[in-house]
C-alpha positions in Angstrom: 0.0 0.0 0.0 1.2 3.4 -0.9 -0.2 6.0 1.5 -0.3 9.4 -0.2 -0.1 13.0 0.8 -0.7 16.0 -1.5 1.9 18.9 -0.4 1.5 20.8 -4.3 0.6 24.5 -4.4 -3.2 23.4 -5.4 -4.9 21.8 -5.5 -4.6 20.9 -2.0 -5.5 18.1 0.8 -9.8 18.5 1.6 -10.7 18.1 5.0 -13.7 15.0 5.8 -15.9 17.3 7.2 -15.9 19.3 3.7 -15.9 16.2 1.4 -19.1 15.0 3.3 -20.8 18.5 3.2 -19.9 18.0 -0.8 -21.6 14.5 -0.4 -25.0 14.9 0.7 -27.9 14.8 -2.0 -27.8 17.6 -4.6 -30.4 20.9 -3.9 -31.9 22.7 -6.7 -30.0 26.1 -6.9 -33.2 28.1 -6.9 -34.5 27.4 -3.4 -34.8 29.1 -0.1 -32.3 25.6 1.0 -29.6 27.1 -1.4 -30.1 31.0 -0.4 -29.6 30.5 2.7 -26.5 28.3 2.3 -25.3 31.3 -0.5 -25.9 33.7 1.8 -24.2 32.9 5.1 -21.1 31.7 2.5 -21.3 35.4 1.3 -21.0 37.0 5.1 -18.1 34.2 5.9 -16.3 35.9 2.8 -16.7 39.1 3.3 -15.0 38.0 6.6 -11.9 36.1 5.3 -11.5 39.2 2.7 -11.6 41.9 5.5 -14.3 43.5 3.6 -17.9 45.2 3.4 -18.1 44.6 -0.4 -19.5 41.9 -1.9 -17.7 39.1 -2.5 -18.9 37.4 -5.7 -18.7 33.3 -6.3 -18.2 32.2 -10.1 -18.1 28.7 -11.2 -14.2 29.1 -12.6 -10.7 28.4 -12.1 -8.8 31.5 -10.7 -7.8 32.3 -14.3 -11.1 33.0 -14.9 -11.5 35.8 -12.0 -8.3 37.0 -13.5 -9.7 37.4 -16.7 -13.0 38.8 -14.9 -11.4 41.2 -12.8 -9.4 42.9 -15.9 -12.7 43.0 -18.1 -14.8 44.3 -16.0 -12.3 47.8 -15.2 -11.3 48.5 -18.3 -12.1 49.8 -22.4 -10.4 48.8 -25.2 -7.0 50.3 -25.5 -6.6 50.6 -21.8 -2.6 50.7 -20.1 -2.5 48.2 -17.2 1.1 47.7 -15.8 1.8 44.2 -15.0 4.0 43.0 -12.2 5.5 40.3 -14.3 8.0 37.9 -11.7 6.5 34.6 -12.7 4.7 32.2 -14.6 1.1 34.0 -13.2 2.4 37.7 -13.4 2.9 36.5 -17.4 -0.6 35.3 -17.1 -1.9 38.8 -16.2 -0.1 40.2 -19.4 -1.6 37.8 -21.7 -5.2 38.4 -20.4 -5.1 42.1 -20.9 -3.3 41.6 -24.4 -6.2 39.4 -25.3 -8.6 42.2 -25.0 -6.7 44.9 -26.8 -5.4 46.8 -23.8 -2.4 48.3 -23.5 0.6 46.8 -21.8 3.4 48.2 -19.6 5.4 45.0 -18.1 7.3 46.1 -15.1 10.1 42.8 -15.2 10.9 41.0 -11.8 13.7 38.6 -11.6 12.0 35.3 -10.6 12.9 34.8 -7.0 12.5 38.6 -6.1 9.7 41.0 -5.1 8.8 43.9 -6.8 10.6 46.6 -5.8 8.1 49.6 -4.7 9.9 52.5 -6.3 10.0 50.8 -9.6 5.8 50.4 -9.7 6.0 54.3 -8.4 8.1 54.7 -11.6 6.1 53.1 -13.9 3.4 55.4 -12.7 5.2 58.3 -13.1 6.0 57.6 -16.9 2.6 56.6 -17.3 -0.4 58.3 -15.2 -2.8 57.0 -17.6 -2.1 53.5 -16.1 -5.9 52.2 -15.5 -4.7 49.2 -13.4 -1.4 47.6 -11.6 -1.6 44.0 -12.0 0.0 41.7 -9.0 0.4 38.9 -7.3 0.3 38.8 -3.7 2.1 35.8 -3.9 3.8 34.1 -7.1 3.5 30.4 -6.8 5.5 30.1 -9.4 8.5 31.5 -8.0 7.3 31.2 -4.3 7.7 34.9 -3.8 5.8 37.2 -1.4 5.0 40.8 -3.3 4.5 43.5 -1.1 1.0 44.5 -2.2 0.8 47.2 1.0 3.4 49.0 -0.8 2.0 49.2 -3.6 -1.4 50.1 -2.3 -0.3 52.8 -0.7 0.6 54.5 -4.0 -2.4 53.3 -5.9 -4.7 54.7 -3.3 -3.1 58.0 -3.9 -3.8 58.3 -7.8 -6.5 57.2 -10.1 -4.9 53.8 -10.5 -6.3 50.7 -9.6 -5.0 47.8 -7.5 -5.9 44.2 -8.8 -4.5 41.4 -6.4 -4.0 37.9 -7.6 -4.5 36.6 -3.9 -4.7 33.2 -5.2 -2.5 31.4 -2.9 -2.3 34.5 -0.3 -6.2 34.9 1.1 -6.7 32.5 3.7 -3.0 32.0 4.7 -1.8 35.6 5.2 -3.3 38.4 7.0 -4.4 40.1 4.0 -6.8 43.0 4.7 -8.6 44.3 1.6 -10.1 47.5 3.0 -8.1 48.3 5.4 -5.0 47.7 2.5 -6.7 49.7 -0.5 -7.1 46.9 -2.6 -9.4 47.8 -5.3 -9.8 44.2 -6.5 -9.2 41.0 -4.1 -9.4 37.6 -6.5 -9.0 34.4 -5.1 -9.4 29.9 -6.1 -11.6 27.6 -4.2 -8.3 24.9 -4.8 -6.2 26.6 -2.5 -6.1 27.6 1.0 -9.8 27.5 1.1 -9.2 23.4 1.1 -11.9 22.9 -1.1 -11.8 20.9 -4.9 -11.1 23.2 -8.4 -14.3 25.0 -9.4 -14.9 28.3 -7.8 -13.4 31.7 -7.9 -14.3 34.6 -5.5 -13.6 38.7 -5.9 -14.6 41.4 -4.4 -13.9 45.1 -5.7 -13.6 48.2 -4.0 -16.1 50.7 -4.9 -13.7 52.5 -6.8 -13.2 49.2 -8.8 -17.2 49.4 -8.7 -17.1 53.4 -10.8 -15.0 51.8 -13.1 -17.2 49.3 -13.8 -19.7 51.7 -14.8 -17.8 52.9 -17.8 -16.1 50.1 -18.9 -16.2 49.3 -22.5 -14.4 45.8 -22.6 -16.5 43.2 -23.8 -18.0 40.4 -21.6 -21.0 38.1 -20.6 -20.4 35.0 -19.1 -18.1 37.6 -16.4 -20.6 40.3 -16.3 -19.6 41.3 -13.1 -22.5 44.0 -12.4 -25.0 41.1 -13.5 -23.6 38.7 -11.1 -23.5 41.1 -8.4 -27.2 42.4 -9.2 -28.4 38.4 -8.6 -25.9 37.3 -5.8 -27.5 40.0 -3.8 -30.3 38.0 -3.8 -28.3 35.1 -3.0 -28.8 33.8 -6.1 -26.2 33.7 -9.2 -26.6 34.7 -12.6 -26.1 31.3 -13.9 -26.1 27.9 -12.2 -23.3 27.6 -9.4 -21.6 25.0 -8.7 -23.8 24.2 -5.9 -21.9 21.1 -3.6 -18.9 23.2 -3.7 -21.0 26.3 -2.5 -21.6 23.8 0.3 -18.4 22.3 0.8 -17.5 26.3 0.8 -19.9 26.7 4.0 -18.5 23.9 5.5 -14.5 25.1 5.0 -15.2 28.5 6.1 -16.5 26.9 9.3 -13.5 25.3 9.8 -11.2 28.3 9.5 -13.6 30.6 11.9 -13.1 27.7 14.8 -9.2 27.6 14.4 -9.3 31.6 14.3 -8.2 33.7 11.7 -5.2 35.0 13.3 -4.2 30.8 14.1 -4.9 30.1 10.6 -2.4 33.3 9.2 0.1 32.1 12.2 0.2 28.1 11.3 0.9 29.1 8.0 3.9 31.5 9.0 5.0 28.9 11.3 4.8 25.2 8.3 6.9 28.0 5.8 9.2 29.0 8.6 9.9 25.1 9.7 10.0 24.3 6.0 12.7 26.9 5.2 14.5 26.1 8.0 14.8 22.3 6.9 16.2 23.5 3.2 18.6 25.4 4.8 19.9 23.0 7.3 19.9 20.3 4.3 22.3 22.8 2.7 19.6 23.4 -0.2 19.0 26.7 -1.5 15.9 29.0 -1.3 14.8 30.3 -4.8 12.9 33.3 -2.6 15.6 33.6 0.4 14.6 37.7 0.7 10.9 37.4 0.2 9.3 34.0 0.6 5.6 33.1 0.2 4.0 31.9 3.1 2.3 29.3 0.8 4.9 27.4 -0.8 8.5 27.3 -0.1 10.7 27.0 -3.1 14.2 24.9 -3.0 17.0 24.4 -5.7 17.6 21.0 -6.5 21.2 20.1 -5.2 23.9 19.4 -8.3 23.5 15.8 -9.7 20.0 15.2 -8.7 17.6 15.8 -11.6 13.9 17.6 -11.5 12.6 13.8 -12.4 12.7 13.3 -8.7 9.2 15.2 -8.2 7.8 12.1 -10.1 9.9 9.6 -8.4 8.6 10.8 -4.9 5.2 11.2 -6.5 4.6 8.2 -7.8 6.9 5.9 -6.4 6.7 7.3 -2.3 3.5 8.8 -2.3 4.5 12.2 -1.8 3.2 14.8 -4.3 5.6 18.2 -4.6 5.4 20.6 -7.3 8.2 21.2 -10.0 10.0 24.3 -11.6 7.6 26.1 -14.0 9.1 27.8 -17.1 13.2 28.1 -16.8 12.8 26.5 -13.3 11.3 23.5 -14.7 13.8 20.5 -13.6 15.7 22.7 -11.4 13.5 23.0 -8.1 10.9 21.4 -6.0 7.9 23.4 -4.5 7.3 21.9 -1.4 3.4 23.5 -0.2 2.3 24.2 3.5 -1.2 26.2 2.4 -5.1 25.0 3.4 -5.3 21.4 5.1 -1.8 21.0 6.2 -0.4 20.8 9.7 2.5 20.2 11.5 3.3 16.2 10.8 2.5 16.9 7.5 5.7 18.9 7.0 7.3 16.8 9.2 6.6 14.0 6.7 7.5 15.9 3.5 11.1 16.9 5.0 11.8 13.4 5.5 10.4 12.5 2.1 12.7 15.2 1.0 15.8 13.6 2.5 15.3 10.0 1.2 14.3 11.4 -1.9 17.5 13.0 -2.2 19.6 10.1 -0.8 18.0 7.9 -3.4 19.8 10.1 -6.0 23.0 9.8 -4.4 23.3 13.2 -2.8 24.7 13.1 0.3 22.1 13.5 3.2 22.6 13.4 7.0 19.1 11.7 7.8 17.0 13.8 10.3 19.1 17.1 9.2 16.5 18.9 8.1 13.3 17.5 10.1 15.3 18.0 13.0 15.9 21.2 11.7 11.9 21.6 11.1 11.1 20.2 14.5 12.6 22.9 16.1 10.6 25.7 14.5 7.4 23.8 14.8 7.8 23.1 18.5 6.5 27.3 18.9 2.9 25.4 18.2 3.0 22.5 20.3 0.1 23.0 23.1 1.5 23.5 26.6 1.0 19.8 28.0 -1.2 21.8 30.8 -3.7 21.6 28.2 -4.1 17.7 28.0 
């Protein structure tokens, strides 16, 4: 038997209690049963979003908020700077290409955050710029962008702020009012421990005015539609209703641990996680700026990227690769949603006979040892047994 255990950026592990809210007998989506599921899922996002603005629910991957979230700001010929440091800062480019607006890419060296002056100078040059594309965090790269930053000098211009929180809401503290971010995106797949299939955003009313006079074409990601229904708590078209429910039930989850425990937990697996690599003597692709999400580490000389598949399919253990020119060159080890303390544990260890498989030389119980230290900082006092 081969026990395994999902540790990839998404999707990611789903708690029982979720899967069984997912398994009870389908509802018909327009019913007072459904509202009234919709609707307290609404109020628990607007919670986990740090926001009085509506928080819609599509039936789409993130990609597909993405796309929604540029649409839905923005005519035809448009500038929108994009934050490109990754393989989903590219994505952002090619969306707003699609639909005939103009592009300013502000470069980041994959590994690195943006540097605030440099979106402050791409401002400058252009104070037409409708939008600043980012990503909280770049899974891609494991990087943390400092979207603060760079809210505070959106908020003081005409500018928009569109956050890819993809792999950020849900595991860091991530305020959207309180922040100034004008749009908030985020994946069902992710920290929200649910299966692929739903996106939520919110916008700021700012976003909101510009909605009013954008010209960009859209219907299935009418935004003003959706929201003019899902204040009913209804949807414009038919939701993807057992994930709406397995929605209620993860948000549940997350209130009872605390939103403050959940943000902590995750600093805490990423810090552990980190502090294995580094111990091992492996290199952090984000050593300045690292996502609390996924933790990023250069495969040592002599062992191949083929080792993701080897531990996959052969131990059990599912990492993620390199994407783009770090494909076959690093191993994403995730910490987001369902994951806990053992879990890591597990994955470091994984890690080391992984390594040692492929002849590089490991001390065994370097880096969990190394992990265990860190992770101690959340065991309970034993007063509380």
């Amino acid at each position: 038997m081969l026990k395994k255990y999902l540790l990839a950026p998404g999707p990611t592990p789903v708690p029982p209690e979720v899967l069984l809210a997912m398994a009870q007998p389908i509802i018909h989506h327009r019913t007072p049963q459904f509202e009234a599921v919709f609707a307290e899922v609404q109020a628990g996002l607007q919670r986990l979003f740090q926001t009085r603005e509506d928080v819609l629910i599509l039936a789409s991957s993130g990609t597909g908020a993405m796309e929604a979230a540029v649409i839905n700001t923005t005519s035809p010929g448009d500038r929108v700077l994009v934050v490109n440091g990754g393989k989903f800062g590219e994505r952002w480019g090619k969306i707003a290409a699609a639909y005939g607006l103009t592009v300013s890419e502000l470069k980041v060296e994959w590994g690195r955050a943006v540097e605030p002056e440099a979106v402050a100078r791409a401002l400058r040059e252009h104070p037409d710029t409708r939008l600043v594309l980012v990503q909280a965090t770049e899974t891609s790269t494991t990087v943390l962008h400092p979207v603060d930053a760079i809210a505070r000098l959106t908020r003081a211009s005409d500018t928009l702020l569109v956050v890819d929180g993809i792999t950020a809401v849900g595991v860091l503290d991530l305020p959207m009012d309180a922040l100034g971010i004008d749009v908030l995106i985020t994946g069902s797949q992710k920290a929200l421990m649910l299966p692929p299939g739903l996106a939520f955003l919110a916008l700021s009313e700012r976003a909101w005015r510009a909605n009013a006079s954008a010209k960009t074409p859209r219907f299935y990601f009418d935004l003003k539609r959706e929201r003019d229904n899902q204040r009913q708590h209804t949807t414009a078209w038919t939701p993807a209703i057992s994930l709406v429910s397995g929605t209620h039930a993860a948000l549940r989850l997350m209130f009872a641990e605390g939103l403050e425990a959940v943000f902590a937990r995750h600093a805490r697996l990423a810090r552990a996680t980190r502090a294995a690599a580094q111990a091992l003597g492996l290199r952090l692709v984000a050593p300045e700026c690292p996502s609390p999400a996924t933790t990023g580490i250069y495969l040592p000389e002599g062992v191949p990227g083929k080792i993701v598949g080897y531990l996959r399919d052969k131990v059990g253990i599912t990492f993620a690769g390199g994407q783009g020119h770090l494909k076959g060159k690093i191993v994403r080890v995730a910490h987001l949603g369902y994951i806990g303390t053992f879990d890591v544990v597990t994955a470091i260890a994984a890690l080391e006979m992984g390594l040692a498989a492929y002849g590089h030389s490991v001390a065994f119980g370097t880096g969990v040892g190394a992990a265990e230290a860190v992770l101690m900082d959340g065991m309970p006092p034993v007063g509380a047994v």
